[in-house]
N, C-alpha and C positions, 0 to 999 in steps of 0.2 A: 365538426370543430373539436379542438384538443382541450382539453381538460386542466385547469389549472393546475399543476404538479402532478400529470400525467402524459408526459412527453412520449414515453417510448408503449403508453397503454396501447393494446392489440398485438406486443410480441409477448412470445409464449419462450424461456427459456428454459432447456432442463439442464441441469448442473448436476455431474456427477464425482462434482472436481472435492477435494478434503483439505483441511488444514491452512493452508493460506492465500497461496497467490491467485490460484482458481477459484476459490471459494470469493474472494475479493471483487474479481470482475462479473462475477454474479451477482454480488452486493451491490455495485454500482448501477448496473443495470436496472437490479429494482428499485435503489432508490430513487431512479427515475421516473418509474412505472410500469417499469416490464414484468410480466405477470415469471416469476422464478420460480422452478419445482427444484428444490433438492433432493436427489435420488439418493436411495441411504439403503446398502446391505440390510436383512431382516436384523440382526443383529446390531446393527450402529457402526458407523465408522469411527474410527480410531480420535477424531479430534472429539468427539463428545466427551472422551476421558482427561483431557487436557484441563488442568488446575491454575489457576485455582477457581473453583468452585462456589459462586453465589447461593448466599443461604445451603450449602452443603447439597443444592439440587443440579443447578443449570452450571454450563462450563461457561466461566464470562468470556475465552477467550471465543467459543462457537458464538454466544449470543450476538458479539459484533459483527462476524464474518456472515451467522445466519439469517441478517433480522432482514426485511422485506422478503422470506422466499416462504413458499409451501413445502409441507414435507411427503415424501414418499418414500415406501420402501419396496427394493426391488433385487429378485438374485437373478444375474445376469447369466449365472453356470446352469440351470436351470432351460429347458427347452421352452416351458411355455414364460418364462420369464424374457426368451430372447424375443417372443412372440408379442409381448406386452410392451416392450421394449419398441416395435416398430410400429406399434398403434402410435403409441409417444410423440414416437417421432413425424410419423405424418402428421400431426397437430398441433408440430411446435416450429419455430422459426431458427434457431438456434439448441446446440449443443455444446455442454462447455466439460473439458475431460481433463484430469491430470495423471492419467496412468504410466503415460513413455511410451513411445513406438509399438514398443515389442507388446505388451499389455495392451495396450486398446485395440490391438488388432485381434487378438485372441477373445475379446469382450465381444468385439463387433462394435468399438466405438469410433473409429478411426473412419475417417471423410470418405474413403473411396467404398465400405462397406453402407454409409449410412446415407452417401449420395444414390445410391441403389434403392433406398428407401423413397428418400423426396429428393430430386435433383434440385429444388433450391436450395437445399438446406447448408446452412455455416456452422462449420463446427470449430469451436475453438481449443486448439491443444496447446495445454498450458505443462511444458517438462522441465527438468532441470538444464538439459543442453539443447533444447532443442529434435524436430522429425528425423531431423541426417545430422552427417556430421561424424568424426571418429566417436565422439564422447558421447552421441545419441541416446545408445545402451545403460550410462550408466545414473546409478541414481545419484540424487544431492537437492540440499537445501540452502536456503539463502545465503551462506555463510561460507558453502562452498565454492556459489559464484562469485563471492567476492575475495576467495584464496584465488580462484583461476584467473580470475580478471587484473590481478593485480590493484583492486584496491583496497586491499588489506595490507600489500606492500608501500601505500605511500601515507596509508593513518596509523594517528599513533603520535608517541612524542619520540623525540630523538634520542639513538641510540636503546630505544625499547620493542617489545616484539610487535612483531605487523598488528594490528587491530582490525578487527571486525565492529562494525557503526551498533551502537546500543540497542538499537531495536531493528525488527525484520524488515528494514526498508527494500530490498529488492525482491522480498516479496511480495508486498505492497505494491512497489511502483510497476511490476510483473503484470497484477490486475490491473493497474490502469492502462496500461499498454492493450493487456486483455479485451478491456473494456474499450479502448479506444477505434481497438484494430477492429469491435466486433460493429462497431457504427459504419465504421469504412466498407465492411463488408453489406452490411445495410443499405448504406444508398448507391453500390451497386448493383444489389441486386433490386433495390427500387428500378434505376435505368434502364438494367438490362433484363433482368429476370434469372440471372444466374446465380447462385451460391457457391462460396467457395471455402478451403481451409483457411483458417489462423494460426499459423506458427510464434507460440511467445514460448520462449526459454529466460529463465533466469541468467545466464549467462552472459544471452545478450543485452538484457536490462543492465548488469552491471558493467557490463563494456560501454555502452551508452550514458555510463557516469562518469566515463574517464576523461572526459572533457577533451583538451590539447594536449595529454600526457603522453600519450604515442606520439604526436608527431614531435612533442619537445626532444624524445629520445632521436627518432627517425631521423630528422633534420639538424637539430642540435647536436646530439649526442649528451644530452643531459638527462637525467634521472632525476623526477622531483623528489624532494627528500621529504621527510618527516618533520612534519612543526608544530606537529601537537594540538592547541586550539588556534594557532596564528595562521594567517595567509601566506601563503609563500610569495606574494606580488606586492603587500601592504602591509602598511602599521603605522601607531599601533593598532592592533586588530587582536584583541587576547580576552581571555576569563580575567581579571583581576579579583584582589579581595579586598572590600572592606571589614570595620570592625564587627558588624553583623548580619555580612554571608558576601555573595559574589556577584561581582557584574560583569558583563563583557559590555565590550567598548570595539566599535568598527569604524576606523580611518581610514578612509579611501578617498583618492584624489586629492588633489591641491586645494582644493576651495575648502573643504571638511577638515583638511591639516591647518590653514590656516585661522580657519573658527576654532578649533581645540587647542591652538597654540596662545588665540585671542584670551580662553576662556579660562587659561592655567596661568595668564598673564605672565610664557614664555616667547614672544614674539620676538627676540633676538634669533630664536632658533630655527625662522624661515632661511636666514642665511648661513646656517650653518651647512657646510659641505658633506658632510653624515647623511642629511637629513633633505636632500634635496629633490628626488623622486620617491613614487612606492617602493619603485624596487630595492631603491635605498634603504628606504625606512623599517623592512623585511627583512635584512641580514640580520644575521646569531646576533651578531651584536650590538643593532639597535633594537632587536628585540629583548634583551637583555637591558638596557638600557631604559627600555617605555615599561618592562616589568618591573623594574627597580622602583624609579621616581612615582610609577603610580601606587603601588602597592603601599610607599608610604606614605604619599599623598592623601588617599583613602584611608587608612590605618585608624581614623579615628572620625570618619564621619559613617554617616549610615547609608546603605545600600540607597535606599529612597532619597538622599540629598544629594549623591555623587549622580543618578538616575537622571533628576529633574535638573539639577545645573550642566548637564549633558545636552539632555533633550530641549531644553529652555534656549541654550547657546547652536541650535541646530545639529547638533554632534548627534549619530546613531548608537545610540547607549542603551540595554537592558538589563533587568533585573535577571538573575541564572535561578528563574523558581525549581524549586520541589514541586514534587508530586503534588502535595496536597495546595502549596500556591498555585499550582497553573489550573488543576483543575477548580479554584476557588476565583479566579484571575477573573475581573471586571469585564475586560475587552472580549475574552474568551467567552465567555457566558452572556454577554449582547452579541453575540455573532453566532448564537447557538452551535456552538462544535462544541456544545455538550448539551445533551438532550435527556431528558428523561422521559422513559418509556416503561407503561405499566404491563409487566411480567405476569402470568398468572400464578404460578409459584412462587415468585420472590418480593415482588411488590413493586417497588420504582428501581428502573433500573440506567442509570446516566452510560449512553454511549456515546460514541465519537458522531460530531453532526457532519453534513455536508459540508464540504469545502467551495463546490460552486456553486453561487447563488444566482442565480437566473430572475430576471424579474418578472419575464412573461410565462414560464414553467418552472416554477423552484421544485426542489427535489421534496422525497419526503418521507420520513422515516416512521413508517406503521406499524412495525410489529416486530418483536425481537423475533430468537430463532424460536423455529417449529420443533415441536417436540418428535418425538421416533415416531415416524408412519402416520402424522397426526393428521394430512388430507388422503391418506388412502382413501376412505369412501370421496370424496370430494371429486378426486383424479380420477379413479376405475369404475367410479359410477357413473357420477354426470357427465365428466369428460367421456368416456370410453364405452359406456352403457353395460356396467357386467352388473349384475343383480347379486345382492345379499348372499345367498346362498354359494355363488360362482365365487364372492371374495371369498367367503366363510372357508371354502376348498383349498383356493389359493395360499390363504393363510395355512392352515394345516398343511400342506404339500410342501412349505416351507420358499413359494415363489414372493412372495410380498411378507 
């Protein structure tokens, strides 16, 4: 029988992935329950120096990306580290990589060197373009997939430079793709008993964003433009200001225009010919139009009164929190997607909670990230049976 908030307990994944998108679908996995070893150069991989830095020890940005995994450390350049490397792997389910074609191959991480090992085994390569491909080669990060993909060509406000989205969303969403693809592989090899690669690129995560915007081009011959926080199919749909901070406000469909026309006790303005679909309601200049009247509408009431005579009248209205609002946010904090987790060096440490709540398997978040090497004994003893003295070598030989 399965274990209350241990769904995927009995898989064994090794992660040898850094910094985000790889590192992510290893997170997800554990906070399922899959038993996560993070494989870590002797020396540390490069995201453990990423800042800013909790209590001047731990990198908060690893602590998210680390927290349900075990640590190891391992040199892959090393002969008996390539050695240690396929003990691993005959006693794990999954491997998850983000080095590029050309690097994993040279590792020995790459599917067809490690299916040689365990023919079930699923290995997940998480690159910036992608196995194949002209651009296979070359490296890049979240920000580049979204210069190639073009959607940094249609974010942004009008007539300003393309935009890149605030935070590392398609690296993010890369892991869950990761993580998604790595289930799929799972319950085929439940059926069949075979294993097989994951190909996730960033690239194609971000093409995967673009929604209808290719074929608006392809078919239409139209190019969506730039609208800053507005919809380009609706409105109003904007950030506005009140006297003491910001809300966005989302009109969409007839039913919602007419409850916010109800609710500003403009109902003349159903028949207005301006204003007659979304698409309407979306042009420059009826959006110009809903930012004007509202902004001074707002001008003197408060964020929480424009909010609630929104929400009260069925209107989709939020408050535009800060940092220190959301992570203080009522809703936020009963839906635990913010957790606090006891650090051994820093003391409580609030991460980001699970997003999917399962009733029969909820997920679960037990442990930030693993310090440097901190289950070697754990991994190459118990797991692998090397005795005291054989790590003690290892260590000094500079393999682990």
């Amino acid at each position: 029988m399965i274990n209350m908030g241990e769904l995927l307990e009995g898989i064994r994944v090794l992660d040898f992935s850094r910094y985000k998108a790889g590192p992510t679908c290893g997170q997800i996995l554990g906070d399922m329950g899959a038993e996560v070893i993070r494989v870590e150069r002797p020396d540390g991989e490069d995201d453990r120096q990423l800042s800013p830095f909790a209590a001047g020890k731990q990198s908060s940005y690893l602590m998210f990306t680390g927290r349900n995994k075990k640590g190891i450390t391992l040199n892959l350049q090393k002969q008996k580290g390539k050695k240690l490397l396929e003990e691993l792997v005959k006693r794990s389910d999954v491997v998850i990589e983000n080095f590029g074609p050309e690097v994993n191959k040279r590792l020995g991480l790459d599917y067809e060197s490690l299916k040689k090992i365990k023919p079930d085994i699923i290995v997940v390569s998480v690159s910036a373009f992608g196995q194949y491909g002209p651009y296979a080669s070359r490296l890049g990060f979240d920000a580049i997939a979204q210069a190639v993909s073009g959607l940094m060509w249609v974010s942004g406000f009008p007539q300003g430079l393309p935009m890149k989205l605030g935070v590392n969303f398609i690296d993010t969403t890369t892991g869950i793709y990761g993580a998604l693809g790595t289930l799929y592989a799972l319950y085929h090899r439940e059926r069949t008993g075979e294993g097989q690669s994951v190909d996730i690129s960033l690239l194609d995560t971000a093409v995967s964003f673009m929604e209808s915007i290719p074929a608006e081009y392809e078919v239409a011959n139209e190019i969506r433009p730039q609208v800053g926080n507005s919809h380009t199919y609706s409105g109003p749909y904007d950030t506005y200001k009140a006297k003491d901070g910001y809300f966005f406000l989302g009109v969409v469909g007839n039913t919602v225009w007419r409850r916010f026309l109800k609710m500003m006790n403009r109902e003349e303005l159903a028949n207005d010919p301006r204003f007659q679909s979304d698409y309407d309601r979306a042009r420059p200049e009826s959006r110009q139009f809903f930012t004007d009247w509202l902004n001074g509408w707002a001008a003197e009431k408060t964020v929480d009164e424009v909010v609630n005579q929104f929400n009260e009248a069925g209107v989709p209205c939020a408050r535009v929190n800060t940092v220190p609002e959301a992570t203080a946010d009522p809703h936020i904090r009963t839906r635990e997607m913010l957790v606090e987790v006891e650090h051994p060096e820093v003391g409580k440490v609030p991460l980001i909670g699970i997003p999917i709540k399962l009733s029969k398997t909820p997920g679960k978040i037990r442990t930030t990230a693993p310090a440097l090497g901190e289950h070697n004994e754990e991994i190459y003893h118990d797991l692998l049976g090397y005795n005291p003295q054989e790590l003690s070598h290892l260590k000094e030989e500079g393999v682990i």
